[in-house]
Each structure stands twice: as C-alpha cells, then as structure tokens.
FILOLO-663328 format. One record per residue (C-alpha): x, y, z; residue in three letters. Coordinates in steps of 0.5 Angstrom, whole numbers, plus 500, padded with zeros to 3 digits. Layout:
REM FILOLO-663328
> x|y|z|type
> X|Y|Z|ALA
...
//
This chain:
REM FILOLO-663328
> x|y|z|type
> 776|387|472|UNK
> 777|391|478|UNK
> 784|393|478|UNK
> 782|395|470|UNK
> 777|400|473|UNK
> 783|402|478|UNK
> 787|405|472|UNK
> 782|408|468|UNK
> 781|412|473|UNK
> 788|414|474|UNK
> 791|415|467|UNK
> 787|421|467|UNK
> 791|423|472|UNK
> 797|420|470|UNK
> 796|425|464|UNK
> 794|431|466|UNK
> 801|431|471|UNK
> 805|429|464|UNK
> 801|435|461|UNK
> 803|440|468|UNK
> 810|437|466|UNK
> 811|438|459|UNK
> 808|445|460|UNK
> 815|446|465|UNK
> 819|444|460|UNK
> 816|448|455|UNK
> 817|454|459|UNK
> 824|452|461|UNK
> 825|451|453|UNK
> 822|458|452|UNK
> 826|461|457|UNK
> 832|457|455|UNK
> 832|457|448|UNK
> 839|458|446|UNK
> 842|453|450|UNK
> 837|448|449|UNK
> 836|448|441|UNK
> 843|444|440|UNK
> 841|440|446|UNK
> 835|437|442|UNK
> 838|438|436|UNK
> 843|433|438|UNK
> 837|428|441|UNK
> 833|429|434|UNK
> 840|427|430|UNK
> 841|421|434|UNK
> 833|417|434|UNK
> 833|418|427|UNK
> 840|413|427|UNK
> 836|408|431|UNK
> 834|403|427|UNK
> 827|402|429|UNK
> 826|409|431|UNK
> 828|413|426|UNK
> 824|409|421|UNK
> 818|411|425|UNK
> 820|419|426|UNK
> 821|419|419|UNK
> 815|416|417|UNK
> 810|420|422|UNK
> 814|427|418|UNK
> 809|429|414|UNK
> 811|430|406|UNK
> 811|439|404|UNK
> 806|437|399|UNK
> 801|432|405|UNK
> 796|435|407|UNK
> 792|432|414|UNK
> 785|432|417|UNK
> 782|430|423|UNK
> 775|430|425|UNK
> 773|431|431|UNK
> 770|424|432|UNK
> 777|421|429|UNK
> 780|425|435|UNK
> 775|423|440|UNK
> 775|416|437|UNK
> 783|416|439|UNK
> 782|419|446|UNK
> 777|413|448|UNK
> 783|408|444|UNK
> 789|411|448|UNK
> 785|412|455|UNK
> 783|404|455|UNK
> 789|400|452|UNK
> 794|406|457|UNK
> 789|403|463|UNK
> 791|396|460|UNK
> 798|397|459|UNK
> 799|400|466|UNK
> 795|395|470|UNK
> 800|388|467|UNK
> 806|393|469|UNK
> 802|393|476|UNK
> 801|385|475|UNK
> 808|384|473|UNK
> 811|387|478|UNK
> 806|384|484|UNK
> 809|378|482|UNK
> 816|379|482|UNK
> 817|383|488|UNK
> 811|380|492|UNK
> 804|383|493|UNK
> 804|390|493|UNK
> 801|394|500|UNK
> 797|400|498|UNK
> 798|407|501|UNK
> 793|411|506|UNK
> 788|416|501|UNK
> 792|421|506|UNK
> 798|420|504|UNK
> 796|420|497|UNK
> 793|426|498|UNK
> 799|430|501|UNK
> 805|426|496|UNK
> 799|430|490|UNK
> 799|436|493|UNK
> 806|436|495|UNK
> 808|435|487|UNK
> 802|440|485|UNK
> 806|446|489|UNK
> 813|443|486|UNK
> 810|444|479|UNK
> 806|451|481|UNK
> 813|453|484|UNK
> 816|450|477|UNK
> 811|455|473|UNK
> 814|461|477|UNK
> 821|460|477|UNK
> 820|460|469|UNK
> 817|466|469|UNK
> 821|470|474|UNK
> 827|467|471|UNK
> 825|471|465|UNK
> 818|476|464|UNK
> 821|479|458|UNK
> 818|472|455|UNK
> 811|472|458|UNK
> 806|478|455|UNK
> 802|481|460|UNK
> 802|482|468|UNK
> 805|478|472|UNK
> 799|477|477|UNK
> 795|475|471|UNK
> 800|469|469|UNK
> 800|468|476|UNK
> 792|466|477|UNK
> 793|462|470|UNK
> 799|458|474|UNK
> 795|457|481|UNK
> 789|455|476|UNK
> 793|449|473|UNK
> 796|447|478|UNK
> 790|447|481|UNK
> 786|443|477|UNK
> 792|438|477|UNK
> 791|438|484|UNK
> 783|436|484|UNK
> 783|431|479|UNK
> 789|427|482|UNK
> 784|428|489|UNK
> 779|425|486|UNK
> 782|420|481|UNK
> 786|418|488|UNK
> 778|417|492|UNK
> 775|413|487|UNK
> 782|408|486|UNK
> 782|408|493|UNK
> 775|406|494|UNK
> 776|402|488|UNK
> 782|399|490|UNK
> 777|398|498|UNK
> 772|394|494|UNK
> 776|389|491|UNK
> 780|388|497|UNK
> 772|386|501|UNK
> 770|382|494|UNK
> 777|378|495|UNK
> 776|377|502|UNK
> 769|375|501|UNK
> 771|370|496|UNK
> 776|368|501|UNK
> 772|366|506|UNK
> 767|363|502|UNK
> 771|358|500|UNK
> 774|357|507|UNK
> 768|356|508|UNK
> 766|351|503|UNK
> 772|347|505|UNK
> 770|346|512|UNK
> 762|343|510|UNK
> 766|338|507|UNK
//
C-alpha cells in the first residue's frame, strides 16, 4: 500500500515535467514551424495506417456537425481517474522491474534533489533558447517572458522537491515497516 501512496505522490510530479517539456516542444514548434509541419504531418499519415492506432485516432476525431461538452465534475472526475490508475500503472512497472533486475536501491533525497534541480535549470534554459532563437514570436518584453519562464520552472522545481520529500519519507517508512516485519518474524522463529 505503501508503495502506491509512493507513486501517487510522484505522478504530480511526473506530469508537471511532461507539461514543462511539452511547453519546450510547443516553443520549439512555434519557433520552427515551417520545418516541422512535414515532420508531423508526415507522423500523423503514418499512425493513422496503424491498425489499432489509426482506428482509435479516427474515432477520437470529432465529426464537423458534433458538438462536445464537459462539465467541471467530468473534468474533475477524469484528473482523480488518470491520477490514481497512472499511480497503479507506474507502481507494477516498479515490481516488474524489481523483479527482473533485483531489488532496487533507492537514492539519497540529496541526490534527488539536485538531479531535479539540475532538470529545472535545463528546462528554464530550454524556454530561453526558444525565445532568444526567435523574439519576433513572442509579444511583450523579454523581461516579462523571462519572469514567466523562471515562474514555470520554478513551480517544477518545488513540486519535484516536495513529491521527492514526501516519497522519500514514504519510501523510509516502509523500509522501517518491512524490517519490523522482519524482525518479528525472526523473532517468532526463535521462541519456537
């Protein structure tokens, strides 16, 4: 149970860097679109030919008369749904792996901490280079784009830290749990 509660505090993490990426990509995209458009045209040509994947892309391609409506609680409902199967899906991946490739050591927070904030300045770098490779793209002063950049990179970096705390903990807590459980079935063998 433990390790489930390790993930769902992580997978905020995990989708605030894919956000923080996907933004680097779109810049790039904005930035670069004249030489990228054939690149994803030619991608979006080649996944609808898949068998499986281009039935599903062309299904979720809505018709020109449908018309489509969330509310806020089918929205809200969606978020908590994604939020706990990812959780689910990222902690089997951790099992399977464990058990192929032996017991996984866990990291110092440290070290999480820095590889975080060593990612956060790569992506604040990343942002900048998208402007600075063309300001002509973006309206306003670059100081203004530049506060927004260091704001984003910013929140990644303190919801990493704080996801990455309170797995660690987490992560601790089942550690002194499995060795109490350990010990007291040592224990028990011992008296017998």
């Amino acid at each position: 149970m433990l390790g489930y509660m390790r993930w769902t505090q992580l997978t905020p993490m995990l989708l605030l860097w894919g956000f923080g990426l996907l933004m680097v990509l779109a810049l790039t995209f904005v930035n670069f679109q004249e030489q990228t458009i054939s690149a994803v045209e030619f991608v979006l040509e080649w996944l609808v030919q898949l068998p499986v994947v281009g039935e599903y892309m062309t299904q979720l391609l809505p018709d020109e008369n449908s018309n489509t409506h969330i509310s806020k609680s089918d929205f809200k409902s969606f978020v908590l749904s994604s939020w706990a199967v990812l959780s689910l899906v990222f902690m089997l991946a951790g099992i399977v792996l464990s058990a192929l490739f032996g017991p996984f050591q866990p990291w110092a927070l440290k070290s999480k901490l820095l590889i975080s904030g060593a990612g956060t300045v790569l992506l604040l770098a990343g942002m900048v280079a998208n402007y600075y490779a063309a300001p002509q793209n973006f309206n306003g002063e670059a100081s203004a784009w530049m506060l927004n950049f260091s704001l984003i990179s910013l929140l990644v970096f303190v919801v990493s830290a704080y996801c990455l705390s309170v797995s660690h903990f987490l992560g601790y807590l089942n550690e002194a749990l499995l060795a109490g459980e350990l010990q007291a079935a040592d224990d028990s063998r011992g008296t017998q």
